[in-house]
N, C-alpha and C positions, 0 to 999 in steps of 0.2 A: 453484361459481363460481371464476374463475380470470382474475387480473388480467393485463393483460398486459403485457410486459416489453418492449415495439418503444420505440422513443425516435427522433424526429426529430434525426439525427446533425448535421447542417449546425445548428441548431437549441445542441444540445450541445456542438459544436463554438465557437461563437459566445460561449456563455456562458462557457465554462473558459476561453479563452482570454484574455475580458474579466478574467476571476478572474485571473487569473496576471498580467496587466500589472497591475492595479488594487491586488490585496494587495502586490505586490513595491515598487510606489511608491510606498503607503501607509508606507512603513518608508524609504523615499529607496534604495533597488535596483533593480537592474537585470538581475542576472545569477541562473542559477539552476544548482545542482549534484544531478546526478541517481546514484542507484545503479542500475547498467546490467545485471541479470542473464542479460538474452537471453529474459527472460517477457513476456508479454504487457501486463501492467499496466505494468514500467517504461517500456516501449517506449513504450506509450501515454504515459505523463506525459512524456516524451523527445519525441515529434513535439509536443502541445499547448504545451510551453516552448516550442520552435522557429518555431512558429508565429505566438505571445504575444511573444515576446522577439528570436529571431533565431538562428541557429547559432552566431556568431562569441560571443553569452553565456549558452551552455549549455556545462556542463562534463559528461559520460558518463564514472562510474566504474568500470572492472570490479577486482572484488575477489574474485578466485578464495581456496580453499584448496588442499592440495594432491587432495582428493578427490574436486574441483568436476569436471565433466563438460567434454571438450572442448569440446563443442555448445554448451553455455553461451555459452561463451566466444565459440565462433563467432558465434553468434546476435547477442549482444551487438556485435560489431563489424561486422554486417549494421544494424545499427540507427546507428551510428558512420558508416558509411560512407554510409549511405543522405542521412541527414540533414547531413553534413559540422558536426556539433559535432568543438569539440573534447574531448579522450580522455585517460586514463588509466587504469593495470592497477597496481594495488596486491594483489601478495599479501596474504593475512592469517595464513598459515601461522607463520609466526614468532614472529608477535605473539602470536599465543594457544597456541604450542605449552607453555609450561609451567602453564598453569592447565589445558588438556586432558588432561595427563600423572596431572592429581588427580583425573580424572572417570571410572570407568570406562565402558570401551568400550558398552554396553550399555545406558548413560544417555543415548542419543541425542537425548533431547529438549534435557537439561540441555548437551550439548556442542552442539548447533544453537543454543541462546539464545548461549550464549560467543561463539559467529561470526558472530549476527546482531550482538549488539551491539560486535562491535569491527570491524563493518564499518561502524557509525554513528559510532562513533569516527573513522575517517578520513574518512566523509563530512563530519563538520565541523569537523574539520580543514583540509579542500578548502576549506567554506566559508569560512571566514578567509583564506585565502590567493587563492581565485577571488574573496572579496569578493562571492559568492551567497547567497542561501538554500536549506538544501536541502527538495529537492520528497519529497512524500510521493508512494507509488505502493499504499496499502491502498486494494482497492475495499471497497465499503460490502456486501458480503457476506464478507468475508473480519471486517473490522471488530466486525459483528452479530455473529458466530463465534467471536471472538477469538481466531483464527486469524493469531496475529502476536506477537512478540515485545516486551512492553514494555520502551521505551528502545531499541529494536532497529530493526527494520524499522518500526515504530510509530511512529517517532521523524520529526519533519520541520517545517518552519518553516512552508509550507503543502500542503494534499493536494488536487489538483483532481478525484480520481477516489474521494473520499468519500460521492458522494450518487449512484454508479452501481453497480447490481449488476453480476455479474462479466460476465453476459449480457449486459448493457448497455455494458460495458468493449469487450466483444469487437465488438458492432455498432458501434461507434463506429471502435474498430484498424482492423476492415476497410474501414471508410468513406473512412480517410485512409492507405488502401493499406498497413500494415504487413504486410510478409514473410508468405509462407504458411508459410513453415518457423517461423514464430512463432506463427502463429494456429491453425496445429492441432495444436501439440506436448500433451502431458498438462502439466496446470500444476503446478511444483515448484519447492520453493525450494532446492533442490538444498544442503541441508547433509548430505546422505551417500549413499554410492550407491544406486542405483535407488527415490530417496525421489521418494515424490507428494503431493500435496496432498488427493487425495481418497483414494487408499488409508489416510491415517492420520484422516482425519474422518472415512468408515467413508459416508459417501456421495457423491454428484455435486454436481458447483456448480448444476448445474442443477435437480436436483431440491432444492436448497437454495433459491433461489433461488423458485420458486414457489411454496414453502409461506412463505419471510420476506418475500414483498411485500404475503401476507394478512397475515402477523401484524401487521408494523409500517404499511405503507403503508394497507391498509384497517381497520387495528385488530381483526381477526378475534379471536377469542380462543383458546386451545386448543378445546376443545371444537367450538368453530366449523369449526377449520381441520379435525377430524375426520369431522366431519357432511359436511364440505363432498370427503372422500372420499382425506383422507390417514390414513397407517399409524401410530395413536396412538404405538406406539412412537417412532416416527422424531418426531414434532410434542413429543414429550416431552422426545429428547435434545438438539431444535434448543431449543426453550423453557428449557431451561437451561444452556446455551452461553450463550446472549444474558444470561439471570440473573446466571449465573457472573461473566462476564468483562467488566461493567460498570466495572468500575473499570479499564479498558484505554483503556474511550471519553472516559473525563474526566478532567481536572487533580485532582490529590492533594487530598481535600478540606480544607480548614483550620477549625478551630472559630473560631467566633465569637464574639469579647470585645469588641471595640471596633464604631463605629457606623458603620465603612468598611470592612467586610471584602472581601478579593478573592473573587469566584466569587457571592456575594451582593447586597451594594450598588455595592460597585464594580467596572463593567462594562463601562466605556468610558474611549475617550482623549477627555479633556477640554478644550479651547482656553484655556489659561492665556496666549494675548498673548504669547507666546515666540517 
């Protein structure tokens, strides 16, 4: 059996958008700051702000290194120009050249998280100064994965494309016309040359993607998802990815001493008459 992954985009569309005017006013905002890399997922949280909000209150960050891909770049300001937000290019070379210098070359993970997160560092930064919040751009395959940097890319005031897998990301982009040089590129977070996303998870989003809508959407079990005529090995290492990297999807836990803890009894904003 095999779930399927089509989603009524106008439908989707409708709903993220209501989410993005609805959390930003819930907090008295208006304005939304986006990290703009020229992939497909920012892109997408880049048009639904636009739509939700307006151009003239969306801010598109590009935050190269010096080893970022020109295409990026370009990409990025195809998504700029398309949508007439406004724009900004912060390098990050500088910022992070001397904690790089402690890393060796070779630890290309550890040097990708350094760039992830001091690209969250100017994003909210931006936010303070754009007086936005910034947008998250993790889809909900990437997330299940933990395929993303905590505090990093991970990091974001709200994420509209958290309860879409990446397939569902892409049906949605192309619905609301984004770039074909955007929709068929290989997906990467481009922190070093010729890095991909699915050369380093050792498979496809795609085939990710159809074995995590049994596990979590229909509750399949391992065992099930095997029967059901996936390769044990691969249901094994998706099954503990998602294990693993639980502590990515939730706020830090806090033990419980008192009879109002956050994350357990207390769970909401409250109407104190203020």
């Amino acid at each position: 059996m095999m779930s399927d992954l089509s989603i009524n985009t106008d439908l989707a569309k409708k709903i993220l958008t209501e989410f993005i005017k609805s959390e930003l006013n819930r907090v008295d905002f208006s304005k939304a700051v986006i990290g703009l890399s020229g992939g497909i997922d920012s892109t997408l949280s880049c048009y639904l702000a636009v739509e939700a909000l307006g151009a003239k209150n969306v801010l598109g960050v590009r935050l190269p290194y010096e080893t970022s891909s020109q295409e990026s770049l370009d990409h990025a300001q195809l998504v700029i120009d398309a949508t007439g937000i406004q724009s900004l290019t912060y390098s990050i070379t500088d910022m992070v050249a001397p904690l790089l210098k402690e890393i060796p070359e070779e630890e290309k993970v550890r040097r990708g998280n350094v760039m992830a997160r001091a690209r969250m560092i100017v994003l909210y930064d931006q936010s303070a100064a754009f007086n936005g919040l910034v947008m998250g751009t993790s889809n909900k395959t990437e997330i299940l994965l933990g395929y993303s940097t905590q505090w990093g890319d991970s990091a974001a005031a709200i994420n509209p494309l958290g309860d879409l897998y990446k397939a569902q990301a892409r049906q949605l982009s192309k619905a609301l016309n984004v770039p074909s040089e955007i929709l068929d590129k290989a997906p990467s977070a481009d922190l070093w040359a010729g890095q991909t996303d699915e050369d380093e998870l050792g498979f496809t989003y795609e085939e990710a993607d159809k074995l995590l809508v049994l596990l979590v959407d229909e509750r399949f079990t391992p065992k099930e998802c095997i029967e059901a005529g996936f390769d044990e090995k691969f249901v094994n290492i998706v099954v503990n990815r998602i294990r693993r990297n639980h502590f990515k999807r939730v706020m830090p836990p806090i033990a419980k001493l008192s009879n109002r803890t956050f994350g357990y009894d207390f769970l909401y904003l409250r109407d104190w008459g203020t």
